[in-house]
C-alpha positions, -999 to +999 in steps of 0.1 A: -203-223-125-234-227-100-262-204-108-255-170-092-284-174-062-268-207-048-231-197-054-231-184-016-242-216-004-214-239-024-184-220-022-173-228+010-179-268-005-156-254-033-127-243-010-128-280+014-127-295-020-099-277-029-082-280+008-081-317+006-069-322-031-047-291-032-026-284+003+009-277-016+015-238-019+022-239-061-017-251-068-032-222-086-076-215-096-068-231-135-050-262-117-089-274-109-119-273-134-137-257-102-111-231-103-111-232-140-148-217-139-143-190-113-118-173-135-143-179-163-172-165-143-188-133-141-178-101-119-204-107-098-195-146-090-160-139-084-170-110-064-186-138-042-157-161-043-136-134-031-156-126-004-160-163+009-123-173+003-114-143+027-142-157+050-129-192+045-090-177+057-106-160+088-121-195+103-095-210+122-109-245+119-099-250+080-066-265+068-041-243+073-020-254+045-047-240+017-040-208+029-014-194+013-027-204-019-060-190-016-048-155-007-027-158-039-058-167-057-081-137-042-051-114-049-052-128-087-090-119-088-085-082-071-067-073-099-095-068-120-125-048-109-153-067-091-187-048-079-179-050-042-208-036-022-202-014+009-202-043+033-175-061+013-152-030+013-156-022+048-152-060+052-115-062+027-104-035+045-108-043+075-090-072+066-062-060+059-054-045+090-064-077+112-058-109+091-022-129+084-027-129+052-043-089+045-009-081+030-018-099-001-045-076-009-031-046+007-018-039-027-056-032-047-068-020-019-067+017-032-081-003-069-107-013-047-121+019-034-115+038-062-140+016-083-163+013-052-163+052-052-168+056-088-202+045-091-213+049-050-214+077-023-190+079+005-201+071+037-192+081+076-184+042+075-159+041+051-142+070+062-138+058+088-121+022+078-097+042+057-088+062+086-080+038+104-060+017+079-043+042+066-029+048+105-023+014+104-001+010+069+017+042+081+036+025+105+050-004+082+050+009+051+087+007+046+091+007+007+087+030-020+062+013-035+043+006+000+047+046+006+029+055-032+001+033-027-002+047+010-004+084-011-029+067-029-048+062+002-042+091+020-058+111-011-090+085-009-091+094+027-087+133+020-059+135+043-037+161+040-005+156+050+017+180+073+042+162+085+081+162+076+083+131+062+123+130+064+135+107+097+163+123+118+192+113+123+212+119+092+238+151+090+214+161+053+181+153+066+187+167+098+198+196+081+169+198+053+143+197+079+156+223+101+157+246+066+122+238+059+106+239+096+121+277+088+102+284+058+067+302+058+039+275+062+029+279+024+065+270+013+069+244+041+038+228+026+049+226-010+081+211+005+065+184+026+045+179-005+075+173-028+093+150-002+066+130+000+064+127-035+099+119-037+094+091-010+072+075-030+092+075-064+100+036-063+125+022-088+155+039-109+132+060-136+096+072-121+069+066-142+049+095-158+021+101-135+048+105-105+068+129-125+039+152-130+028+151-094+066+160-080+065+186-109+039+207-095+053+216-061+087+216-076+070+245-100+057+264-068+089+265-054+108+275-083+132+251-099+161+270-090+154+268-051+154+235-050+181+229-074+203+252-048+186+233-015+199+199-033+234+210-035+235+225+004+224+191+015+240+165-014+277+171+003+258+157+038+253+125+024+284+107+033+283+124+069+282+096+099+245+097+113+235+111+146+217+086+160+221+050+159+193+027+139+187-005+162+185-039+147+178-072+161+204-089+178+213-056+202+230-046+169+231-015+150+230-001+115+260+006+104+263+048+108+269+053+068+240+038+056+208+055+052+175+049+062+153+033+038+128+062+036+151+092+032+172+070+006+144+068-018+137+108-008+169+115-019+168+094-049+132+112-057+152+146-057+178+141-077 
């Protein structure tokens, strides 16, 4: 690897050189000796590469055909904790919101500012960026594990959240919410809480850290209470919904299948 202090200078060299010898989407940083000494290098020089690769992606002058490779390659290296500077997470995040390929890191994003955080203040700046991406994941983060790593987020962000996250429509969630927009605003809280929690719970058997967050609320409430809200709204489930989901084509989901957010709710609960 290049000495450190002219790194900036011949990593973009690096990434043509790779453009014109690797364009086919299997080629991989270890497939090149180039490559090779990037994953040998230190924090700091992939730090560096990361940030020029994702420059590199921006320009719309460079092969095209690099590019889904390369954002494979920066994902690789995000995996492991790099000493980003201010700039470069205002820069990644900001990233992900505007570029083709930001769903590759969207991912370590939270990795990212957690380490950044760790050892550095906060800033109006970076509020600000997570503000706004965090607006901008809500709308399209369709999967469980999309929805945790939004929590993850939303926690960085130190929003709290209020809103019912169950979608209307469906005979049980229709149902659940009107229960819980009844409730005192402490115990809607905890119940927005849980849901959320339960939204997020990914997979057939939560891992350990997401069973201890749903605990707590769950505790609040008082086991029994929710046990008895399950089994108002469990013989729901197999009700028609209310109002028809649209899907391309003018056609329609069909009106026993739940939507993909109050599915994995439901699965969180029971």
């Amino acid at each position: 690897m290049s000495p450190i202090t002219s790194l900036a200078t011949q990593i973009s060299d690096l990434i043509t050189s790779w453009a014109e010898r690797f364009s086919h989407s299997t080629a991989q940083l270890r497939d090149f000796p180039a490559g090779q000494e990037i994953v040998r290098a230190s924090p700091e020089e992939q730090r560096a590469f990361v940030m020029a690769a994702v420059a590199w992606l921006e320009d719309p002058v460079n092969v095209p055909g690099v590019s889904w490779t390369l954002a494979e390659s920066v994902s690789a290296l995000l995996r492991r904790s790099l000493p980003f500077t201010h700039d470069d997470v205002l820069a990644l995040l900001g990233w992900v919101r505007s570029s083709t390929h930001g769903w590759r890191i969207e991912p370590y994003v939270g990795k990212i500012v957690t380490t950044y955080l760790a050892s550095n203040p906060r800033t109006p700046a970076l509020d600000t960026a997570l503000d706004a991406l965090v607006a901008d994941l809500e709308g399209r983060a369709w999967g469980a594990d999309q929805r945790r790593r939004l929590l993850t987020l939303k926690e960085l962000a130190g929003i709290v959240e209020t809103e019912q996250p169950l979608l209307a429509g469906e005979p049980w969630a229709d149902a659940a919410r009107a229960e819980i927009a009844a409730f005192a605003p402490e115990q809607r809280a905890l119940w927005t809480q849980l849901l959320r929690q339960c939204a997020a719970a990914g997979g057939s058997t939560p891992g350990q850290k997401w069973r201890k967050a749903a605990t707590a609320p769950v505790e609040c409430l008082g086991a029994e209470e929710v046990r008895a809200a399950l089994l108002r709204w469990l013989p729901l489930v197999d009700q028609p919904r209310s109002e028809p989901i649209a899907l391309p084509g003018g056609h329609t989901l069909h009106p026993l299948v739940l939507h993909d957010r109050n599915l994995d709710i439901l699965r969180g609960m029971v």
